[in-house]
Backbone as numpy.savetxt, mean C-alpha at the origin, in Angstrom:
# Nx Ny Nz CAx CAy CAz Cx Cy Cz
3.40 -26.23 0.15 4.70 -26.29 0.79 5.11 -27.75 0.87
6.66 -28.00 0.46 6.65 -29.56 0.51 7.11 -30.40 1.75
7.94 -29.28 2.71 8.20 -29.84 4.12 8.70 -30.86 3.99
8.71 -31.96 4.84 9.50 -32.72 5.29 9.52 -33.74 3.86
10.75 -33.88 3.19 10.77 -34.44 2.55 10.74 -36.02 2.34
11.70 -36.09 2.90 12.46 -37.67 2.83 12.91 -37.59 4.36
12.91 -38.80 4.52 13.56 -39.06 6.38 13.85 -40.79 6.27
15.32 -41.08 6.23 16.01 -41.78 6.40 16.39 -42.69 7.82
16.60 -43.77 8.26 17.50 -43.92 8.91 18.28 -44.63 9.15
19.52 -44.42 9.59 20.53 -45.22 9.39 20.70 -46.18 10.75
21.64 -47.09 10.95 22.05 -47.05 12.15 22.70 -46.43 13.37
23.66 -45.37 12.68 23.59 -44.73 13.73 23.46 -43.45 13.66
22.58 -42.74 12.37 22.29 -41.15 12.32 21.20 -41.28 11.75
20.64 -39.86 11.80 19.05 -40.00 10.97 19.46 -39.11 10.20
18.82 -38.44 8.81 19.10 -38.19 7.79 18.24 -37.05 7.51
17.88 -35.65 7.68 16.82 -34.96 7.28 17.15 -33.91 6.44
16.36 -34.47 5.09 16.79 -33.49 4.22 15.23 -32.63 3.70
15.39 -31.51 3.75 14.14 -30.42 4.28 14.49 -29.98 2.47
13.58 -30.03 1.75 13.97 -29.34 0.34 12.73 -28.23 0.19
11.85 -27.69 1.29 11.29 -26.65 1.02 11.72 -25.79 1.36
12.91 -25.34 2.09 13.84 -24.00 2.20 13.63 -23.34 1.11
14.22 -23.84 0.10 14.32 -22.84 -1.21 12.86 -21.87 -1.48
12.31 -23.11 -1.54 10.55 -22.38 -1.96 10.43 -21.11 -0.91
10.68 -21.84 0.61 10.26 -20.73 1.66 10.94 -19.43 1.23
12.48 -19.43 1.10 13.55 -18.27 0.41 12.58 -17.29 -0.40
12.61 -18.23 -1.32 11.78 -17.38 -2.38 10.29 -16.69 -2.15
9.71 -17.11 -1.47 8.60 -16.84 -1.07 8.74 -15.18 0.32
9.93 -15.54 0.86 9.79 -14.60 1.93 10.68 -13.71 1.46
11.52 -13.92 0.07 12.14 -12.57 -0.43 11.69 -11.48 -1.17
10.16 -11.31 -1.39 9.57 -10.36 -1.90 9.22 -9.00 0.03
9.08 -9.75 0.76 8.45 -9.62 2.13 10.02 -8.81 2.33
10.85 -9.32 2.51 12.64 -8.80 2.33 12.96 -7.42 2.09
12.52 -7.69 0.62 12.83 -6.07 -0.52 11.79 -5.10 -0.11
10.91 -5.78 0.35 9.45 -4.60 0.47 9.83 -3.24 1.92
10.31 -4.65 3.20 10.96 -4.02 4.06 12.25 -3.16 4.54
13.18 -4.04 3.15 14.61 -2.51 3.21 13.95 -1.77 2.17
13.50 -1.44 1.65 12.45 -0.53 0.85 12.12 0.56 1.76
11.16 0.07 2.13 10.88 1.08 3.18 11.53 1.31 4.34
12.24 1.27 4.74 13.05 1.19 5.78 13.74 2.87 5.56
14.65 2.48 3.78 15.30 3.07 3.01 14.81 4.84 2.77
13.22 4.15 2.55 12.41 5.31 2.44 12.06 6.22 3.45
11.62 5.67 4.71 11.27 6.40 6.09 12.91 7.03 6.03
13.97 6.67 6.50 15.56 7.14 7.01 15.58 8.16 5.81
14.94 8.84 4.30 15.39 9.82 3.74 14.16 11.17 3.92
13.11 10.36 4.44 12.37 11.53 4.47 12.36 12.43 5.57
12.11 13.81 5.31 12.40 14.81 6.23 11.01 15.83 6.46
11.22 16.26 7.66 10.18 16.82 7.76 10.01 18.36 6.92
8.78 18.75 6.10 8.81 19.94 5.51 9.09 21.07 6.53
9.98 22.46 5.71 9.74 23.18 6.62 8.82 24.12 6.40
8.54 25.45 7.03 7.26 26.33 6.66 6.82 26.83 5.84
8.00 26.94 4.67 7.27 27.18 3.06 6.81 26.44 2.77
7.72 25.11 2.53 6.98 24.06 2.30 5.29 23.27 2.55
5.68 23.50 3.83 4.30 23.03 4.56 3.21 24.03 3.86
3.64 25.34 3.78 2.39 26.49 3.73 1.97 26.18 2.33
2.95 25.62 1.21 2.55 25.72 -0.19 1.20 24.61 -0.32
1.93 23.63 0.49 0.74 22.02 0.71 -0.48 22.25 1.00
-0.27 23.25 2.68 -1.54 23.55 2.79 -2.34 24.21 1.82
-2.07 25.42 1.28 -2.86 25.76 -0.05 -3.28 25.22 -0.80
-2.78 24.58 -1.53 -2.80 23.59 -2.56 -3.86 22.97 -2.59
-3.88 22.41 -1.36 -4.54 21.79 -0.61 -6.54 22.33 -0.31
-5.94 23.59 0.36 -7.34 24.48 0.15 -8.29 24.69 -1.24
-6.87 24.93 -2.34 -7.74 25.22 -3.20 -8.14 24.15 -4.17
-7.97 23.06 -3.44 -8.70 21.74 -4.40 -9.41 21.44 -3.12
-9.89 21.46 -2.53 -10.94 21.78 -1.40 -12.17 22.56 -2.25
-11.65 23.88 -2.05 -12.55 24.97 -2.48 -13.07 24.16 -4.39
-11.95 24.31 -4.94 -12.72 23.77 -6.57 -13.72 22.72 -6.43
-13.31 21.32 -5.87 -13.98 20.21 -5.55 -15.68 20.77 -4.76
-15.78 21.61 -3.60 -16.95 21.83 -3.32 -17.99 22.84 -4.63
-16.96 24.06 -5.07 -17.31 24.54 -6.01 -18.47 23.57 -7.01
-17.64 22.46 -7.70 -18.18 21.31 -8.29 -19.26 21.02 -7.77
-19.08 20.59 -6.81 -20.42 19.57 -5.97 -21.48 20.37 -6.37
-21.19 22.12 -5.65 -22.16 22.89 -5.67 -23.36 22.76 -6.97
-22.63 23.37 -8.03 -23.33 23.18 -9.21 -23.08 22.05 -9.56
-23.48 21.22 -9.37 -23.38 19.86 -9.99 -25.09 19.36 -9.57
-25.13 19.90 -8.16 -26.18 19.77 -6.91 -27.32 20.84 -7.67
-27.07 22.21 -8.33 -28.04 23.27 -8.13 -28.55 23.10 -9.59
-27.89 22.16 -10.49 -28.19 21.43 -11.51 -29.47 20.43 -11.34
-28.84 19.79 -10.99 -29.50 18.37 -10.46 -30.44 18.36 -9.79
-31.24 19.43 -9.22 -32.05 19.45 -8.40 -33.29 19.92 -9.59
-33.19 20.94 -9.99 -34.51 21.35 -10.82 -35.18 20.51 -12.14
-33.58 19.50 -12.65 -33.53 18.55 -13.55 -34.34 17.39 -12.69
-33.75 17.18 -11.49 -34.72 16.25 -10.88 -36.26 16.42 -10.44
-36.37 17.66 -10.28 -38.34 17.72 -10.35 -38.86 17.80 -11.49
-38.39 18.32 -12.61 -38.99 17.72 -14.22 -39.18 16.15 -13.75
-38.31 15.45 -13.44 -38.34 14.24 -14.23 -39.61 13.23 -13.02
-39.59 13.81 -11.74 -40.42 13.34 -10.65 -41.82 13.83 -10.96
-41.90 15.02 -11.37 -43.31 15.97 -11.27 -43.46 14.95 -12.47
């Protein structure tokens, strides 16, 4: 940051010319867009209503259920493969 740049003085004024504004600008306008961004985003979203919600929840269940499915045999695999290789 370059801050205080130059500092002058005269006789009867002092002179302060600050030339890291710009940098700061630029620096805090990503921070800017990020926040009317979201701002933008929260004010359109709405709450689901009960179809909605009910489809999620499912959805939801049944990548639950597949995912343990997986584990399961993944586990009832892995276990008898793993006493070959220990024994």
């Amino acid at each position: 940051f370059v801050g205080l740049v130059c500092l002058q003085r005269s006789t009867s004024t002092e002179f302060f010319l600050f030339a890291g504004m710009d940098q700061l600008k630029e620096l805090l306008e990503p921070a800017r867009e990020f926040a009317n961004d979201s701002r933008r985003l929260v004010n359109r979203c709405t709450k689901p209503d009960r179809k909605e919600y009910q489809k999620i929840a499912i959805a939801t269940a049944i990548g639950f259920a597949i995912m343990g499915f997986i584990g399961y045999f993944v586990k009832l695999i892995h276990i008898p493969i793993n006493n070959i290789i220990v024994s």
